[in-house]
N, C-alpha and C positions, 0 to 999 in steps of 0.2 A: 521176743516175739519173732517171727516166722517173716522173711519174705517175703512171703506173698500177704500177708495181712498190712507190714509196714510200707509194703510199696502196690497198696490195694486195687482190687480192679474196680473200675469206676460202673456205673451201676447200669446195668442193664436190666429191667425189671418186666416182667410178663404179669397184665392185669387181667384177672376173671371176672368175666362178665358177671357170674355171681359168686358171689367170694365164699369160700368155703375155708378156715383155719380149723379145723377139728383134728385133720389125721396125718399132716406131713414133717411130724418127728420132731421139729425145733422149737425150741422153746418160745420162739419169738414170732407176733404177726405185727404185719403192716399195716397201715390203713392210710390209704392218700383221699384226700380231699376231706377230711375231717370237719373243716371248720369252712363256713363260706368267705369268701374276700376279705367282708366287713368284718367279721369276726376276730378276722387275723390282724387286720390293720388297727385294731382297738389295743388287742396284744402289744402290736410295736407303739401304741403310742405307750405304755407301760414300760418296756422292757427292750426296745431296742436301743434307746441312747444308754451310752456306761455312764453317762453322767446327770440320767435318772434319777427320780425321789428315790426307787427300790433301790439301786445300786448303792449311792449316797449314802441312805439314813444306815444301811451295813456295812460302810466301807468296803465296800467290794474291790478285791483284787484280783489278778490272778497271778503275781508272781513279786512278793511270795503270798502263796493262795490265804486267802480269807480262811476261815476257819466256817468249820459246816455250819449253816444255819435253815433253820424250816419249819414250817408252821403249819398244824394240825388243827382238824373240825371232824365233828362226829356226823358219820353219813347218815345216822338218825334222828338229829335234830332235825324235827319239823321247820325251826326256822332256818333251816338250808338254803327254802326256797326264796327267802330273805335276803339272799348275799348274792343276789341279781346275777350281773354276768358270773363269776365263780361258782356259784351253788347253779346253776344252770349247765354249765362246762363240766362241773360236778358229776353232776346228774347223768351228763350226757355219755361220760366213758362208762360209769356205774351200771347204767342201762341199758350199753349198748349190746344187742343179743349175740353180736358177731365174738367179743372177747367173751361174753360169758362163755360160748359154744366151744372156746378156746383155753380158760380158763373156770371150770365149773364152780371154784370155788369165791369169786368174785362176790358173790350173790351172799357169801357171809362174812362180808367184810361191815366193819360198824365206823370204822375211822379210814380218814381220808389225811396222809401227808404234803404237803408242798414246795420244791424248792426251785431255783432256776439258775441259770448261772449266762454270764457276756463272755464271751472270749476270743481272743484273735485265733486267725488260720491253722497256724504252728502250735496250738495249744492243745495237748490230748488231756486223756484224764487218766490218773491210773486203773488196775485193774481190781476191781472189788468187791464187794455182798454190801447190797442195803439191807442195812440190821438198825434195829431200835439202837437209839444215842448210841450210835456208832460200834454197837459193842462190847458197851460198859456196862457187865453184870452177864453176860453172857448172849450169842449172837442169837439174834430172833428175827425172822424176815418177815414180807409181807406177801398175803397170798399173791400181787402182780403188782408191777411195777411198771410205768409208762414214761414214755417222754414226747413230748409236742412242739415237732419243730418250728418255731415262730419264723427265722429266717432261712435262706440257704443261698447255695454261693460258695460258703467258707466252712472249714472244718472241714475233719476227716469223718468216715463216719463210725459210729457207732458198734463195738464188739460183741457179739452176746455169745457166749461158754454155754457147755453142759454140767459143767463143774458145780456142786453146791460143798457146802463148808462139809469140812472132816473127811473129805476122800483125801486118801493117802498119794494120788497120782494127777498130773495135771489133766485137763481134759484133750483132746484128740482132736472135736470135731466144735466150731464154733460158725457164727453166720454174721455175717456185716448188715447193718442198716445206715443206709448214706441219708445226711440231712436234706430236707426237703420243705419246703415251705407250706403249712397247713397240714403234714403229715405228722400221725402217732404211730409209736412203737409200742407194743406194749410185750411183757415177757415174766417167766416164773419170776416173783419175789427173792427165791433162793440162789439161783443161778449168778456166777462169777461173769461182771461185764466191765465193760471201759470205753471208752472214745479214742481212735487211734488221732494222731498228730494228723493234720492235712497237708499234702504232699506237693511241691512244685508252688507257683507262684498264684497267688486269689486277689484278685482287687473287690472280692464281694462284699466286705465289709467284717461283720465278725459271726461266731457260731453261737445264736441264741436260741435257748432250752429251758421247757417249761414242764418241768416232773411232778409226778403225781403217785404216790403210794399210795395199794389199797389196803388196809389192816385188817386180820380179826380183831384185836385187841392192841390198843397203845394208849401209852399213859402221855395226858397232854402235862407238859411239865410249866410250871407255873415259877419257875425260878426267873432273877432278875438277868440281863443282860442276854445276848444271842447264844441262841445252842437247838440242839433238837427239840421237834414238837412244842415248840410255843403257843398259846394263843394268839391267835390274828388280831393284831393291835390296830383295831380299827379307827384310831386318831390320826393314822400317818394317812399320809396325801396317796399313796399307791397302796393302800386297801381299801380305802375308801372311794378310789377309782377302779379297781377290782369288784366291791360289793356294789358299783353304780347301777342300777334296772337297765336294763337292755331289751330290746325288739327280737324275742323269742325267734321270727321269724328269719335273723342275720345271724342265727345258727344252725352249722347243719345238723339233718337226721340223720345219725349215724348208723341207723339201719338200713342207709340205702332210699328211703322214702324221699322220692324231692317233691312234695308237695309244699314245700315252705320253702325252697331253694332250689337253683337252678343247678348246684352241685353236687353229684352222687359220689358214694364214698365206694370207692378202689381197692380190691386186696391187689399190694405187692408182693412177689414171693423175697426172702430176706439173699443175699450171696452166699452159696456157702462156703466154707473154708475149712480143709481138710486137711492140713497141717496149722496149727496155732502158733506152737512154739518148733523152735529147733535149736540146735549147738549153734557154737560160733564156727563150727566148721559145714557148716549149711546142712548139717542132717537133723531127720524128723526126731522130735524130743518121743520116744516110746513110754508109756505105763511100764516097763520093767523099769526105766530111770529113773522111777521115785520121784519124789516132792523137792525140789530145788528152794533154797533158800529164797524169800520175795528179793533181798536188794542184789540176786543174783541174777532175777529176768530182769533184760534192757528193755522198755516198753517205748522207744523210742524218742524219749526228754529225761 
């Protein structure tokens, strides 16, 4: 990775009054103020301690990493509206008109994936394609892909590429999303992304992430032990606090609407970055240089 992405610029972001993501090229939009106060703080009671029911009952690590685990629900089941704060959170990115307007094709998504992940400062993620069970049988993505940042403080943030699987040439042109507290990311399905390492010293605590895949089609896998698209085992203590009813009202309208909250949701514009990769002699990696071997880009861990 490039220079300037591993020693990234720290976020200076310009908010419109009315948000418009329809025409400005990247694959990726922003959205700050997502979720109201109360909303978020329900989250950290969930998913901020590492030493959590969720973390716990998976063994959650990061090093050496946990193996992927995630848990799928059909955005068609009626009882949706059943699985309280989740099937409402749900609902809320599904419908929101700003990603549809951004992603047209949200609107024929039928499944809905889950996963999240605790991590310290120094902790990036590699770079990758979310594909059904990882790839096994062949890559399939999903029409959009989101992330909800519960905490912020810590972490680097977020990579999003123009690269999708089978181009012969790395991508050129890539846009950062710094973590933020109550803000989503959301971006193509296909597109090659990662979390760069955070830089210099954080006493914020750690970088917690709450992901959401949207599907045309995925098969919920009914096998025994953790792995892709599970069903939601609603006997553990942290789905059962995920599916708890909640005060429709201590969520925001992610249309922008605050008649039910006193927080309106934000378009950020994303950083862009206009070299990705380069040599180790600090020059821009070009499309005539072909496809590099993956354990041949340093991604900074």
């Amino acid at each position: 990775l490039s220079n300037s992405v591993l020693d990234y610029t720290e976020e200076h972001s310009v908010e419109s009054v009315e948000p418009d993501l329809s025409t400005d090229g990247a694959p990726c939009a922003i959205l700050d103020n997502f979720l109201s106060l109360d909303a978020i703080r329900y989250l950290k009671r969930i998913f901020e301690d590492p030493q959590a029911s969720y973390w716990s009952n998976h063994n959650y690590q990061v090093e050496p990493p946990s193996p992927y685990f995630s848990y799928a629900l059909p955005i068609t089941d009626p009882s949706l509206s059943d699985w309280g704060y989740l099937g409402n959170l749900i609902q809320q990115i599904y419908h929101c008109s700003l990603l549809r307007a951004k992603f047209p094709d949200l609107g024929k998504a039928k499944y809905v994936e889950m996963w999240a992940h605790n991590r310290p400062h120094a902790s990036g993620h590699q770079m990758h394609f979310d594909s059904d069970d990882e790839g096994r049988g062949g890559v399939r993505n999903p029409v959009m892909s989101t992330i909800l940042y519960v905490t912020a403080g810590s972490g680097g943030p977020s990579l999003i590429t123009t690269q999708v699987f089978g181009e012969n040439c790395l991508a050129e042109k890539g846009w950062l999303c710094h973590p933020r507290e109550k803000r989503l990311v959301a971006f193509d399905g296909r597109v090659l992304h990662g979390v760069v390492p955070g830089k210099k010293f954080s006493s914020g605590g750690r970088r917690v992430t709450l992901m959401f895949a949207f599907w045309k089609d995925l098969r919920i896998r009914q096998e025994e032990g953790l792995g892709s698209s599970r069903p939601f085992p609603i006997d553990k203590p942290w789905a059962q606090q995920l599916r708890r009813a909640v005060d429709n009202s201590n969520i925001n309208n992610a249309d922008g609407d605050d008649s039910n909250s006193s927080y309106l949701v934000s378009e950020t514009s994303p950083i862009p970055v206009d070299c990705i990769y380069e040599t180790l002699e600090g020059k821009p990696w070009s499309k005539k240089m072909g496809l590099p071997l993956y354990d041949q880009v340093f991604q900074g861990f």
